[in-house]
C-alpha positions in Angstrom: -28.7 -10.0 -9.6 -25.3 -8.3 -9.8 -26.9 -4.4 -8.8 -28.3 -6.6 -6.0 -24.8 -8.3 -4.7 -23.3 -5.2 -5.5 -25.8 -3.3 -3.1 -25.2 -5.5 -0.2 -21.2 -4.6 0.0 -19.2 -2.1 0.3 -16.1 -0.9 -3.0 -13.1 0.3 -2.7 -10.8 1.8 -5.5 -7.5 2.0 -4.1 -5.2 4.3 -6.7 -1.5 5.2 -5.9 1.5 7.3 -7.2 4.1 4.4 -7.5 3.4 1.2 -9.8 3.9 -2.4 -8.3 2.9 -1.1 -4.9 1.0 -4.2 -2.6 -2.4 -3.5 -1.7 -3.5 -5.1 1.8 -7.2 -4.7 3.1 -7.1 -5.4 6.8 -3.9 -7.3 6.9 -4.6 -9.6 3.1 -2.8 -9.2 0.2 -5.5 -7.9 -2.2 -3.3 -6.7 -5.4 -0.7 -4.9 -6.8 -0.9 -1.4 -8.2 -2.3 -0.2 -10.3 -5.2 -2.2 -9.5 -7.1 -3.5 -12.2 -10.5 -3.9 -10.8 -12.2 -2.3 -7.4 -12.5 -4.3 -4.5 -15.3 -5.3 -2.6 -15.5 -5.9 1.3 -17.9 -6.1 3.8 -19.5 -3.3 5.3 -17.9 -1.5 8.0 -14.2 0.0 9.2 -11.3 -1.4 7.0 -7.9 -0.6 7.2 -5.8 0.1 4.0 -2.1 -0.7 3.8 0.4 0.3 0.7 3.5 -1.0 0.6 6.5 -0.4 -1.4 9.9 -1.8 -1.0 11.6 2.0 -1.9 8.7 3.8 0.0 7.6 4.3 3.6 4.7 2.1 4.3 1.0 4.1 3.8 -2.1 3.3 5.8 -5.7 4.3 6.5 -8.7 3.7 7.9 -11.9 4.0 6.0 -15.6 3.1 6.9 -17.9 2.0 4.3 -21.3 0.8 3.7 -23.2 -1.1 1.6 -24.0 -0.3 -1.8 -21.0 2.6 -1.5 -18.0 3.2 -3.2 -15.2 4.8 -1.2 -11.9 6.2 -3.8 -8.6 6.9 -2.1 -5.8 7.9 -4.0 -2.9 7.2 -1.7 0.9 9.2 -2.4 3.3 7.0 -1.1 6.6 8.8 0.6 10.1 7.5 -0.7 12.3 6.3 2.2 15.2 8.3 2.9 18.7 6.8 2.1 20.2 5.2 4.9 23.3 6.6 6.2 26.3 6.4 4.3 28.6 3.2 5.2 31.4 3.3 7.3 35.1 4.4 5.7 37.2 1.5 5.1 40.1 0.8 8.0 43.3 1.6 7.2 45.8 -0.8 5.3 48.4 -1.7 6.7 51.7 -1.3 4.5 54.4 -4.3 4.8 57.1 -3.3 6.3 55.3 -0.4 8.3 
């Protein structure tokens, strides 16, 4: 029964460079890396969306069909730092 379920959908193994990354397949939370099992969808065009709050978001599209296995190992891109903050204003001495 289960090489007969397993034929009728499509798995994903969804591997990435940065631990505690969130996995969404088309827009749902599906884990957090590193994954500990595949994922199975439907068959067809799904998109694939890492996210990391110190890295730049990573996405892609993949088609799959049933009874295949699709592996993407995805490298996520640390953000760059932010621009430095602005100097302090001047103090004011008493008397000046």
């Amino acid at each position: 029964m289960y090489a007969g379920a397993r034929a009728k959908v499509g798995t994903l193994v969804v591997r990435t460079d940065v631990e505690g990354a969130l996995v969404f397949v088309d827009g749902t939370l599906r884990g957090m890396t590193p994954l500990p099992d595949p994922l199975f969808v439907e068959p067809g065009w799904h998109t694939i969306s890492v996210e990391h709050e110190e890295h730049d978001t990573t996405q892609m599209t993949v088609q799959i069909g049933a009874g295949s296995q699709i592996e993407n190992g995805l490298q996520l891109k640390r953000k760059s730092p932010g621009a430095p903050p602005p100097p302090a204003p001047p103090r004011c001495m008493p008397g000046t």
